[in-house]
VEXDREN-2710 file (C-alpha; in Angstrom, 1 decimal):
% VEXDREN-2710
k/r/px/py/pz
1/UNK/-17.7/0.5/-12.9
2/UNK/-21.0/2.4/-12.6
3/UNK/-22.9/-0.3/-12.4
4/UNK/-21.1/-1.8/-9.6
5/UNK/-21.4/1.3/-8.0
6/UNK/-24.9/1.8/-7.8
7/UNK/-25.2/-2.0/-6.5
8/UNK/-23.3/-0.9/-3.7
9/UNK/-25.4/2.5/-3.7
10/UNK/-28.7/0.6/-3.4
11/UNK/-27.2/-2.0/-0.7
12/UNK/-26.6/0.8/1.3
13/UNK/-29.8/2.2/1.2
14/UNK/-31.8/-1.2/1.8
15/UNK/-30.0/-1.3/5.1
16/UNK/-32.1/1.5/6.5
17/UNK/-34.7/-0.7/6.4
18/UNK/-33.9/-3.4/8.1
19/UNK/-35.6/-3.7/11.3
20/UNK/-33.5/-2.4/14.9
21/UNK/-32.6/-5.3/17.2
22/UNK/-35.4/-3.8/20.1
23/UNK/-35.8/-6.7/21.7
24/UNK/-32.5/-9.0/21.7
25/UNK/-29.4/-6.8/23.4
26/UNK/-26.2/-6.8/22.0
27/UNK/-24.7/-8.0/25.0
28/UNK/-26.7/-10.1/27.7
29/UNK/-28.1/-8.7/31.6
30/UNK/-25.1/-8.9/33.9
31/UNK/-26.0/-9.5/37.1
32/UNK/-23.6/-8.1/40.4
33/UNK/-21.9/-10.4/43.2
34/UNK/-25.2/-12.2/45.3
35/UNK/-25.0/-9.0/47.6
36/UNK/-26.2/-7.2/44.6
37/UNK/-28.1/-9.1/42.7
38/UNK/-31.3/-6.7/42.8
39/UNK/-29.3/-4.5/40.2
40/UNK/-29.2/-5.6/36.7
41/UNK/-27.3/-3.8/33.7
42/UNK/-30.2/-5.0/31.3
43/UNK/-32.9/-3.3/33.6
44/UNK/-30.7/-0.7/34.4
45/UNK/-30.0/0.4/30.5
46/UNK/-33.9/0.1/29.9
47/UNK/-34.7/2.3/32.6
48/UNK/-32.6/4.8/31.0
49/UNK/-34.0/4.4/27.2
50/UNK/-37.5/4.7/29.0
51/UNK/-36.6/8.4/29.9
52/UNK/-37.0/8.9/26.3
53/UNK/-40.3/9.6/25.1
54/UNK/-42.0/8.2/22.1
55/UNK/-42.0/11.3/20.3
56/UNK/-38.4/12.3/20.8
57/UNK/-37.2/8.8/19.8
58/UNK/-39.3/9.0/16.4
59/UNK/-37.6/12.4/16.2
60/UNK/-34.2/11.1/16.6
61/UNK/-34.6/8.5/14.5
62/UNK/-36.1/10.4/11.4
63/UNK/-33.1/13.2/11.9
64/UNK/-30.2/9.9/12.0
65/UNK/-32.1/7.8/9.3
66/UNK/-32.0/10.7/7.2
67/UNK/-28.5/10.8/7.5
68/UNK/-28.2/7.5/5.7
69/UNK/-29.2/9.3/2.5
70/UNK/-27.1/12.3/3.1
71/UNK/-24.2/10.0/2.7
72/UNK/-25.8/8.9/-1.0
73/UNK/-26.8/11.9/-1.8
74/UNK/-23.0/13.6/-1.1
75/UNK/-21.6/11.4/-3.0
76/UNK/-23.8/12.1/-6.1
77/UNK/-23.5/15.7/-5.4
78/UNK/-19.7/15.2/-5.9
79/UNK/-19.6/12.9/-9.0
80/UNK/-22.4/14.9/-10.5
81/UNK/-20.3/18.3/-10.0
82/UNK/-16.9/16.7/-11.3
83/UNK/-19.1/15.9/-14.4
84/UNK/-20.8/19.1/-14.9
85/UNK/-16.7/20.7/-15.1
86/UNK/-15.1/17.7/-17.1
87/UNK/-18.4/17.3/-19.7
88/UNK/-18.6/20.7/-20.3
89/UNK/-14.6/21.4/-20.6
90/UNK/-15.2/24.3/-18.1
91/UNK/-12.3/22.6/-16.0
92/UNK/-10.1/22.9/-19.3
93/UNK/-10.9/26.3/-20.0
94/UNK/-10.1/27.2/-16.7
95/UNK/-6.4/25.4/-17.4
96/UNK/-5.8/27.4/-20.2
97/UNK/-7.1/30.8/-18.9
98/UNK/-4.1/29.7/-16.0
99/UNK/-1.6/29.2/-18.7
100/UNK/-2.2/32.4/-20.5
101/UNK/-1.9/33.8/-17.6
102/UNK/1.3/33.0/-16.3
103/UNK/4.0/30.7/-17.9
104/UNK/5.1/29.4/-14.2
105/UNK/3.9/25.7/-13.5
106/UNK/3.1/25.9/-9.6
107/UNK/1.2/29.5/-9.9
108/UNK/-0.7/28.1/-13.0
109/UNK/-1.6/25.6/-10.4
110/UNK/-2.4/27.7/-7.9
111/UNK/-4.8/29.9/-10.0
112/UNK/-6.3/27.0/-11.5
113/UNK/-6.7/25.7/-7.6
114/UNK/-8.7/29.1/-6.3
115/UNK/-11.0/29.0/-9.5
116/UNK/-11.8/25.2/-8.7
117/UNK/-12.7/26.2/-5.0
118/UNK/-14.7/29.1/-5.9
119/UNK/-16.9/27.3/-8.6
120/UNK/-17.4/24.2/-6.9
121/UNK/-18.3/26.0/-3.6
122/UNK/-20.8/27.8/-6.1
123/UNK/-22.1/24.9/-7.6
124/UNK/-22.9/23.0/-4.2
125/UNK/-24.0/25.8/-2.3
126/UNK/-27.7/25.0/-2.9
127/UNK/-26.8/21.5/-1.0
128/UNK/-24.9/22.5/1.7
129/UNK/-27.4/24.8/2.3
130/UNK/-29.9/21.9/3.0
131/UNK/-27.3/19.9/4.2
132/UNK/-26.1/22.4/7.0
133/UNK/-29.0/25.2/7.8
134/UNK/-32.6/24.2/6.7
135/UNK/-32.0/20.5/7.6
136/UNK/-30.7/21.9/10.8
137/UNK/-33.4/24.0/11.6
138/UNK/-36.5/21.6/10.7
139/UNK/-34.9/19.2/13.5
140/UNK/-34.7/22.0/15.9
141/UNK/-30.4/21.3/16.0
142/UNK/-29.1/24.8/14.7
143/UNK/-29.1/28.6/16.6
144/UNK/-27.8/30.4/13.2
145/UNK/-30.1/32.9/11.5
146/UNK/-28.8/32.3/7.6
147/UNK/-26.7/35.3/7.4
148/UNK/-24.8/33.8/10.3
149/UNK/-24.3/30.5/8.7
150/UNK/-23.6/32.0/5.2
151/UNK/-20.8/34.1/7.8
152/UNK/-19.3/31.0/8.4
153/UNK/-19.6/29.1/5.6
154/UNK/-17.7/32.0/4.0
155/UNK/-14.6/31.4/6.6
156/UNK/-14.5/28.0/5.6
157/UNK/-13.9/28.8/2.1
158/UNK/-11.6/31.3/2.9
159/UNK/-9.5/28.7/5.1
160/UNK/-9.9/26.0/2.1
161/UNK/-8.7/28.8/-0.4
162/UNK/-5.5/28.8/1.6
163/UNK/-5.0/24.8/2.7
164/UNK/-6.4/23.6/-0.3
165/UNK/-4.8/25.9/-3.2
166/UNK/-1.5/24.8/-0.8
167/UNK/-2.3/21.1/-0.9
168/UNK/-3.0/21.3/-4.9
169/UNK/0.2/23.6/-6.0
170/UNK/2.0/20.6/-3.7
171/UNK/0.5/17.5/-5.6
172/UNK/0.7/18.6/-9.0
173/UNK/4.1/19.3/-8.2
174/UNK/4.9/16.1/-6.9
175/UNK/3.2/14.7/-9.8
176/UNK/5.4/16.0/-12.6
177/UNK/8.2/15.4/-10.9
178/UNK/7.9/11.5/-9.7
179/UNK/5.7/10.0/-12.6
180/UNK/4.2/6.9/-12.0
181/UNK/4.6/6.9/-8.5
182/UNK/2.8/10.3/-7.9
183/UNK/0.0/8.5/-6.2
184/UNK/2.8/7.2/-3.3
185/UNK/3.7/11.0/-2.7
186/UNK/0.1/12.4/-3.3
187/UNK/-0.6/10.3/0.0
188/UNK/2.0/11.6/1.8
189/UNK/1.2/15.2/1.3
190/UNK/-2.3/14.4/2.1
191/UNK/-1.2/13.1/5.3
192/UNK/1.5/15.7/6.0
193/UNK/-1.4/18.5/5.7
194/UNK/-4.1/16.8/8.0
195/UNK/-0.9/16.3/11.0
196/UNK/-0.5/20.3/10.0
197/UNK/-4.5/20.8/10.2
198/UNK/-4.3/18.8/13.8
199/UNK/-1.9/20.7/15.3
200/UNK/-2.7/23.6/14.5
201/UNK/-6.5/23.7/14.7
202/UNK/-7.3/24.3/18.0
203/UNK/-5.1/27.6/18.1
204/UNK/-5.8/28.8/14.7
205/UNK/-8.6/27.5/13.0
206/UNK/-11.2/26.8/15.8
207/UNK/-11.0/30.3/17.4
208/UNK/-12.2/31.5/13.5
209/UNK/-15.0/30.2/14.0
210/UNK/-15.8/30.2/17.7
211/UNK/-14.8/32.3/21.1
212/UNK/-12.4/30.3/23.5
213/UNK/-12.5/31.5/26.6
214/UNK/-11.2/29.7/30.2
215/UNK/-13.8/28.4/32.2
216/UNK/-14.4/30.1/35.6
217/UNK/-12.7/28.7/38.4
218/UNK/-15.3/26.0/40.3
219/UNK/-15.2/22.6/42.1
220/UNK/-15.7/21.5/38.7
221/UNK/-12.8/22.5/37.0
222/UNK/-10.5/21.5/39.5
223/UNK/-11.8/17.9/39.1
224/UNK/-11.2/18.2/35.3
225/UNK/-7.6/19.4/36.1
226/UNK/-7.0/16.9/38.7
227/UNK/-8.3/14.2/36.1
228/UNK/-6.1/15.6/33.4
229/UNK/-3.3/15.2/35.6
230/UNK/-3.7/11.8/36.8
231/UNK/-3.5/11.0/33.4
232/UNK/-0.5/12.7/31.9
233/UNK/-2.2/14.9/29.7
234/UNK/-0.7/18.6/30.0
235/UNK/-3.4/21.0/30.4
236/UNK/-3.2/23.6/32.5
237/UNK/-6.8/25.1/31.7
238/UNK/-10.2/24.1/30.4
239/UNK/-11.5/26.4/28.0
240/UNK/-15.6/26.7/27.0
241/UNK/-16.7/28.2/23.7
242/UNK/-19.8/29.4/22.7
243/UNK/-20.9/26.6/20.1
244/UNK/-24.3/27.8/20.9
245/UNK/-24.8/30.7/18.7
246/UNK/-24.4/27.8/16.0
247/UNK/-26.2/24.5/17.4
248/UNK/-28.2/22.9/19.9
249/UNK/-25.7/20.2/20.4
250/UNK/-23.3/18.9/23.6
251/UNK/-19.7/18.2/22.5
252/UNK/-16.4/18.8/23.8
253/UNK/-12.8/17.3/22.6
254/UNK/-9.1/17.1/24.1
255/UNK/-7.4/18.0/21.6
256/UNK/-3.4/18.0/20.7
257/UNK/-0.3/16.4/19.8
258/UNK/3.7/16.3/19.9
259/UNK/3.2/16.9/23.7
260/UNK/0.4/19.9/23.6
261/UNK/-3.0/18.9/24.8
262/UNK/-6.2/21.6/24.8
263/UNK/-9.2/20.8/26.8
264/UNK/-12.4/22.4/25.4
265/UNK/-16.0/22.2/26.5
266/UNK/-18.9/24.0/24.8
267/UNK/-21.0/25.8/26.4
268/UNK/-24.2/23.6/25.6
269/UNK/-22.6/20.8/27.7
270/UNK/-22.1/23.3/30.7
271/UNK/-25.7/24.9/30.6
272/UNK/-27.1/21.7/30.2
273/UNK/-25.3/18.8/32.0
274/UNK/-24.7/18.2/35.7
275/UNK/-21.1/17.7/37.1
276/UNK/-21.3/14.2/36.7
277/UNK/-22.1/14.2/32.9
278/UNK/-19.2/17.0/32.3
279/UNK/-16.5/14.8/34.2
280/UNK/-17.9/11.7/32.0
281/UNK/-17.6/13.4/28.2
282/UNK/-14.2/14.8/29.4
283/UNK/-13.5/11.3/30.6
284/UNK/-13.9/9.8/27.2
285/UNK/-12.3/13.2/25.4
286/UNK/-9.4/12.1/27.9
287/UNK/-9.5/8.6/26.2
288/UNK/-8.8/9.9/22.6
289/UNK/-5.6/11.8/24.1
290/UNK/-4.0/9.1/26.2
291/UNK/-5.0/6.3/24.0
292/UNK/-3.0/7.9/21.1
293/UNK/-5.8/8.0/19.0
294/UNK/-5.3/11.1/17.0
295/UNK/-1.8/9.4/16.0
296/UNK/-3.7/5.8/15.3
297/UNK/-6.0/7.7/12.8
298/UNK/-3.3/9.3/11.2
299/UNK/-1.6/5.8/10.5
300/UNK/-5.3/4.4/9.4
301/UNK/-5.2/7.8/7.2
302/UNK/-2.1/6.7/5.6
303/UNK/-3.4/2.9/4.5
304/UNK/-6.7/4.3/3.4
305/UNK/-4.5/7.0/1.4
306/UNK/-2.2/5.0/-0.4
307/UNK/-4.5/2.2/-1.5
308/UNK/-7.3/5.3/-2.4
309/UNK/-4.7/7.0/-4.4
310/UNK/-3.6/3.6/-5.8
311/UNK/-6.9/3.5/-7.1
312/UNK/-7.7/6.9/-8.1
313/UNK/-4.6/6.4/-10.2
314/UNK/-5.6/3.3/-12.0
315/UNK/-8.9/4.4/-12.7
316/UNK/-7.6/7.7/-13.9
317/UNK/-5.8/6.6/-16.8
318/UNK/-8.7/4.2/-17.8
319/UNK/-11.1/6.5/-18.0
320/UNK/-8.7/9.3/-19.6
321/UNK/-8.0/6.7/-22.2
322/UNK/-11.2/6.8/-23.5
323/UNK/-12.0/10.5/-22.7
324/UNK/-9.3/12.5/-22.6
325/UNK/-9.7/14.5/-26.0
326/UNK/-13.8/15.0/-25.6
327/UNK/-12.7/16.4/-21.8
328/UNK/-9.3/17.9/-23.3
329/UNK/-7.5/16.7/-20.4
330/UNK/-3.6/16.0/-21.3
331/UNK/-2.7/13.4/-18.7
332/UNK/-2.9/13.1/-14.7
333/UNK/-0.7/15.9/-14.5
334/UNK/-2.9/18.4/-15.6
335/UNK/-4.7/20.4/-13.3
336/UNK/-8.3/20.6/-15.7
337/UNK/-8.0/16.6/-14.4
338/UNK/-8.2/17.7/-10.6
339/UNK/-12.5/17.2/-11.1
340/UNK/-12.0/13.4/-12.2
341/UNK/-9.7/13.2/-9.5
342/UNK/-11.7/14.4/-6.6
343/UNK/-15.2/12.5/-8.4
344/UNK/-13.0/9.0/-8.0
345/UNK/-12.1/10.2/-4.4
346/UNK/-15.4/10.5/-3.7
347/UNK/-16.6/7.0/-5.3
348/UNK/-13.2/5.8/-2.8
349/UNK/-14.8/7.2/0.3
350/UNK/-18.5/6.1/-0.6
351/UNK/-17.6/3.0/-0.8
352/UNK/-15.0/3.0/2.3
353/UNK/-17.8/4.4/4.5
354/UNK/-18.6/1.2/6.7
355/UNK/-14.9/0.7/7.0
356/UNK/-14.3/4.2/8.1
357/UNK/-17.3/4.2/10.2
358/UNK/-16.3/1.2/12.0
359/UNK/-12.7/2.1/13.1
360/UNK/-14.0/5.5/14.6
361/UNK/-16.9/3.5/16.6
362/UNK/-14.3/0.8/17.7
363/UNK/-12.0/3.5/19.1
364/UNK/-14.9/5.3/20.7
365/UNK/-15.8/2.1/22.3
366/UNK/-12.3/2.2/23.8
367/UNK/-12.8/5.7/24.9
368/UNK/-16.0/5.1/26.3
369/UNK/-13.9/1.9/28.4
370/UNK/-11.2/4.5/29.3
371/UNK/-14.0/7.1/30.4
372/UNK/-15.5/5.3/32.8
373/UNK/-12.5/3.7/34.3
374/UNK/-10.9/7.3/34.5
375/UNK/-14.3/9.7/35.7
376/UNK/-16.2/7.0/37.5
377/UNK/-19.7/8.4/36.3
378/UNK/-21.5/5.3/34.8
379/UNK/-24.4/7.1/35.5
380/UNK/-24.1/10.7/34.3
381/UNK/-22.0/8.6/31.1
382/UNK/-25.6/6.7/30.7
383/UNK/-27.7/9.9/31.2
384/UNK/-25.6/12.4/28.9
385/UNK/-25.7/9.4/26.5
386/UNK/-30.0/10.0/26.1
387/UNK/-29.2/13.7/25.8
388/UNK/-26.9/12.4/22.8
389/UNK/-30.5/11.1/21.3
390/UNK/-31.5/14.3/19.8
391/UNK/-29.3/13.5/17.1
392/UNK/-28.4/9.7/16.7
393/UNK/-30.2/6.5/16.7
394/UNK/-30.3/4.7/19.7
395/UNK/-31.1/1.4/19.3
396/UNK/-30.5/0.2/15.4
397/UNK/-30.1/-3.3/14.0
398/UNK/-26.8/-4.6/14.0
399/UNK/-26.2/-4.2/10.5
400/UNK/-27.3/-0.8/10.4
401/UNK/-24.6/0.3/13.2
402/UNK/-22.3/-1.8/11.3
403/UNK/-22.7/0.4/7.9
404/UNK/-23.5/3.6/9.0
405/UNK/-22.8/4.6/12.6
406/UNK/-19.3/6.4/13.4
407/UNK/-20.1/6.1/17.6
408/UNK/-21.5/2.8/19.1
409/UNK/-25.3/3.4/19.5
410/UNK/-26.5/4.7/22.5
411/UNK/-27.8/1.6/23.7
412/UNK/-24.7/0.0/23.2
413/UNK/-23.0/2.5/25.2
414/UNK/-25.8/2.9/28.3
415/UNK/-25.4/-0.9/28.5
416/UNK/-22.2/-0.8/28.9
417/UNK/-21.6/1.9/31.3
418/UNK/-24.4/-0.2/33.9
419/UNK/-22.1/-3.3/32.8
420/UNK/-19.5/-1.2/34.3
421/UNK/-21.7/-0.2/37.6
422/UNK/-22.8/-3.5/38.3
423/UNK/-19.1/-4.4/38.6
424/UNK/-18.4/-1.4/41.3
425/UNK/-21.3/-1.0/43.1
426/UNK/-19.2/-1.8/46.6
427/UNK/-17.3/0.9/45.8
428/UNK/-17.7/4.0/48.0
429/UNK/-17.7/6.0/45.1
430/UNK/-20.6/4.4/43.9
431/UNK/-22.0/3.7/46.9
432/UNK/-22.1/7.8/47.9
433/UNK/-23.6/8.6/44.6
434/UNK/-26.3/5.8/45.0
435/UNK/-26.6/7.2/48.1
436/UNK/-27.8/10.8/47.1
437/UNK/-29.2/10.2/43.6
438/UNK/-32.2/7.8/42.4
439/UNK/-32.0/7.8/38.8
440/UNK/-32.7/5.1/36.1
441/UNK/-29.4/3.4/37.1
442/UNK/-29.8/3.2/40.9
443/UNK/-30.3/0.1/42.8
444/UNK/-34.0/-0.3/44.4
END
């Protein structure tokens, strides 16, 4: 199995090589009705990728490439750290420290749970470091001095202490009681805690780490309002929160479900984008809610799950076969396996990557469809999609989107955002904004 994993491992990595389509579009030119046929999508979407100097686009490109070999390098970080605890019995010692402790099953669990956390939050430290502050600041992407982002880093754990000794005390509970079929359950309680995670994140968890506060009356947010309620989603207020004192980055998410819907904005995107790029990222947040995505990846979640536990299972009991007494492991239901379990979890989602990558970027692309329909801002969708350059790619090879991006490139999405225009320029919405703006995407 290790060698067929580090085929795949070295596939992967070749891909970053392969050269970007630059000069053969995805999609081909499309041309208006013969009243319009000075505008072109093609020469539209290269205007905008023009805007982008040479510098920034090596930039982008060094910071998203990189990325490729964060994705390796995660994956070793995790098998090499379920090692480290299974090779040296540490895991097991841990077990039976739990047992002398306490002669109850689910609280020998939970302390063995909250030492796991602890020591493999230790152990990786030095990487998510890298990973999430000095990476972060060579590429000019994060505000945090390290104290701050050691600040949050310590909430996180704090939060995993709670969900995640939770989730564990849950399992292994499941798994003494069902057997063979633990994996079946396993899934389910996976599941069951992200739909708890999702609903209540953006009251409980997100405010932990960030101020949520309700954007100031404006023109603006009545738009945003007005466009949440042409589209059944029940917000009554936009809220902004300060993601600045941690990155450089735009975002902003609709977030909800069972009927509750949040709209947040950071405040980035409102420092930095005009009206029309706001009411085009909300457009496409909008998407996600009324498309039911949240509740589509929660049914990918559960297929993913089952057949990744149905695999973590098999390969459990192979590999405890023939190491179970030199790791003193007694069987899947013992917690001192939980490092073997979370390494072949992580070989699972290596290897998943393109296939999780590839049904977020084809329900983006639906959101991006749903944005533009809804907002009606092809150009500040187009123009907030160059800001979204600091930080991804835009133009790879085919291949290389294929494998590795989780959002359709930005080409892909200027393109088809002046695909869109070129099929409502008689609009008078368009028409007024063509009127009063002259940007990349405006007719001669």
């Amino acid at each position: 199995m290790f060698r067929h994993l580090m085929l795949v491992l070295s596939a992967l990595i070749l891909l970053q090589s392969l050269p970007a389509a630059a000069e053969t579009p995805a999609n081909p030119p499309t041309e208006t009705s013969v009243e319009h046929k000075t505008f072109d999508a093609g020469t539209a979407t290269a205007a905008y990728m023009a805007t982008m100097s040479a510098a920034a686009v090596a930039r982008s490109n060094a910071y998203f490439e990189g990325g490729y070999w964060l994705v390796l390098w995660d994956a070793v970080a995790g098998i090499g750290c379920a090692w480290l605890l299974l090779g040296t019995r540490l895991s097991a010692r841990i077990r039976d420290f739990a047992e002398r402790t306490t002669r109850f099953r689910w609280l020998q669990t939970g302390i063995y749970a909250v030492a796991y956390i602890l020591l493999t939050t230790l152990i990786l430290l030095p990487w998510s470091a890298y990973e999430g502050y000095f990476r972060e600041h060579q590429y000019g992407m994060s505000n945090q001095d390290l104290g701050a982002w050691l600040g949050d880093t310590l909430k996180g754990l704090v939060l995993a202490l709670i969900f995640g000794t939770l989730a564990l005390v849950a399992i292994y509970a499941v798994i003494r009681k069902v057997g063979k079929l633990w994996w079946v359950w396993g899934a389910g309680i996976v599941l069951a805690f992200f739909i708890l995670q999702a609903v209540i994140a953006p009251t409980y968890l997100e405010p932990v780490f960030n101020n949520f506060y309700p954007l100031p009356d404006s023109p603006l947010k009545q738009q945003v309002l007005s466009l949440a309620r042409a589209n059944e989603i029940p917000a009554q207020q936009v809220y902004e929160y300060d993601a600045s004192k941690q990155t450089t980055k735009i975002s902003a998410h609709v977030s909800g479900l069972l009927g509750t819907a949040q709209i947040s904005l950071n405040d980035n995107l409102m420092k930095r984008a005009s009206p029309e790029e706001v009411k085009a990222v909300l457009g496409h947040e909008m998407g996600h809610y009324v498309l039911n995505h949240e509740y589509k990846g929660i049914l990918f979640l559960l297929v993913v799950g089952v057949i990744g536990f149905a695999f973590i299972a098999k390969a459990f009991d192979r590999l405890a076969a023939r190491h179970a007494s030199r790791w003193q492991i007694r069987g899947v239901g013992d917690p001192a396996g939980l490092p073997l379990l979370i390494g072949l979890a992580t070989v699972y989602g290596f290897v998943l990557t393109p296939i999780v990558n590839t049904f977020s970027r084809n329900i983006e692309i639906e959101a991006d469809a749903f944005g533009l329909n809804a907002a009606r801002q092809p150009d500040g969708f187009a123009s907030i999609a160059v800001q979204l350059s600091e930080y991804r790619k835009m133009q790879p090879g085919p291949i290389e989107e294929f494998v590795f991006f989780d959002h359709p490139s930005g080409w892909n999405r200027i393109h088809r955002a002046m695909v869109w225009k070129a099929e409502n320029l008689d609009t008078p919405d368009i028409k007024a904004y063509d009127a009063t703006h002259h940007g990349p995407g405006s007719p001669p």
